[in-house]
N, C-alpha and C positions, 0 to 999 in steps of 0.2 A: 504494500500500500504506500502511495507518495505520500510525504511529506506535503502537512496545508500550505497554503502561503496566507500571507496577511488577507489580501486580497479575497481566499476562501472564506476566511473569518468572519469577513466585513457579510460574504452573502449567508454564511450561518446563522450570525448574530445582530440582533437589533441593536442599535445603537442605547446606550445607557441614556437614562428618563435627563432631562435635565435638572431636574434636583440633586442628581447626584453630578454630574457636570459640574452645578454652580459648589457642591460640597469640599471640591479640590482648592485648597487656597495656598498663597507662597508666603502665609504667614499664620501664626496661632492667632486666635481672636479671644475675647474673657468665656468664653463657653469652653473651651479648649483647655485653658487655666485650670479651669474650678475643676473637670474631670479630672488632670494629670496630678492635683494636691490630693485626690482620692486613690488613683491611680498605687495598687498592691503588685503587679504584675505585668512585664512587657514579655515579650519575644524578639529580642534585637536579632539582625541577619547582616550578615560580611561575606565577605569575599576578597577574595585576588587569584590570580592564576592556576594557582592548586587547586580550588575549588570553592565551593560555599559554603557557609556555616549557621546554623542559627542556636542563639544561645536566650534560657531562659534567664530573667532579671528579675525579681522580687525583692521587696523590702516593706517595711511600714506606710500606711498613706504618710504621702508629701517626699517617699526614697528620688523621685523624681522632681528637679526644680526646677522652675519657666528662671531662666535670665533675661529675658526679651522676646519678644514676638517669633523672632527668627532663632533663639538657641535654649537646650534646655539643657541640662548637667546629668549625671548621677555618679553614685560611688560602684567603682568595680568591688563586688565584696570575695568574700574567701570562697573559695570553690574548689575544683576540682586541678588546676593550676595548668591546665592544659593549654590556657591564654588566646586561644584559637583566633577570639576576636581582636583580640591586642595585635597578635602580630597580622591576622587580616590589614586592622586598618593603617600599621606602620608603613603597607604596600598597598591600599588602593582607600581612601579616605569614603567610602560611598558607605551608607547603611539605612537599616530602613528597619524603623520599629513600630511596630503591631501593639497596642495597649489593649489587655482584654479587660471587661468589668465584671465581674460576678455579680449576679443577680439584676445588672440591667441588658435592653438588648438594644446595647451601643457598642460602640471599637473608636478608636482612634491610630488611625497611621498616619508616622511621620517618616517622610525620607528623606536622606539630607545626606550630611558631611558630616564627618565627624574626628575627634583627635584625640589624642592621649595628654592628660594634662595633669602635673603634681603641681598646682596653682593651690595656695592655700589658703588663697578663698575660699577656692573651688571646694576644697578637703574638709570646709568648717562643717 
């Protein structure tokens, strides 16, 4: 069987509603805030040439800080020390995190860039 191409896709699939169109933004908004200070649990995802990774992130509500519209923080905690994503992003800065909520039926993803940083701000 071939291989789709985009072009199949477009004739499989209807085009997404435009609410969820207009739901894509290049910035958090205070709706986006107030989940992420609730926010127990993401799923962050990396990559670089070796392949892909996704790593689960949990903490207390608020493990997750807004710094700005455009950037949010969190602490890498103790794990399993395998660093996967660390060294992912020392070679390709892209990532994309999935926030789930228990008990409502909402998500939030963000995808962006991201760094490694012992700023101790950042660390308070």
């Amino acid at each position: 069987m071939p291989d789709l191409t985009a072009a199949d896709l477009d004739r499989l699939y209807p085009p997404p509603a435009e609410s969820i169109q207009r739901a894509v933004l290049p910035r958090l908004i205070d709706c986006h805030e107030a989940y992420l200070k609730q926010a127990s649990f993401l799923c962050l995802a990396s990559g670089r040439d070796e392949g892909l990774d996704v790593s689960p992130r949990g903490g207390p509500p608020g493990f997750v800080r807004v710094l700005d519209p455009a950037h949010v923080s969190f602490a890498d905690w103790p794990g399993n020390n395998r660093i996967e994503t660390l060294r992912n992003l020392v070679e390709d800065d892209r990532l994309a995190l999935l926030f789930l909520f228990p008990g409502l039926d909402v998500f939030l993803r963000i995808n962006g860039r991201g760094r490694i940083s012992d700023d101790a701000v950042l660390l308070e």
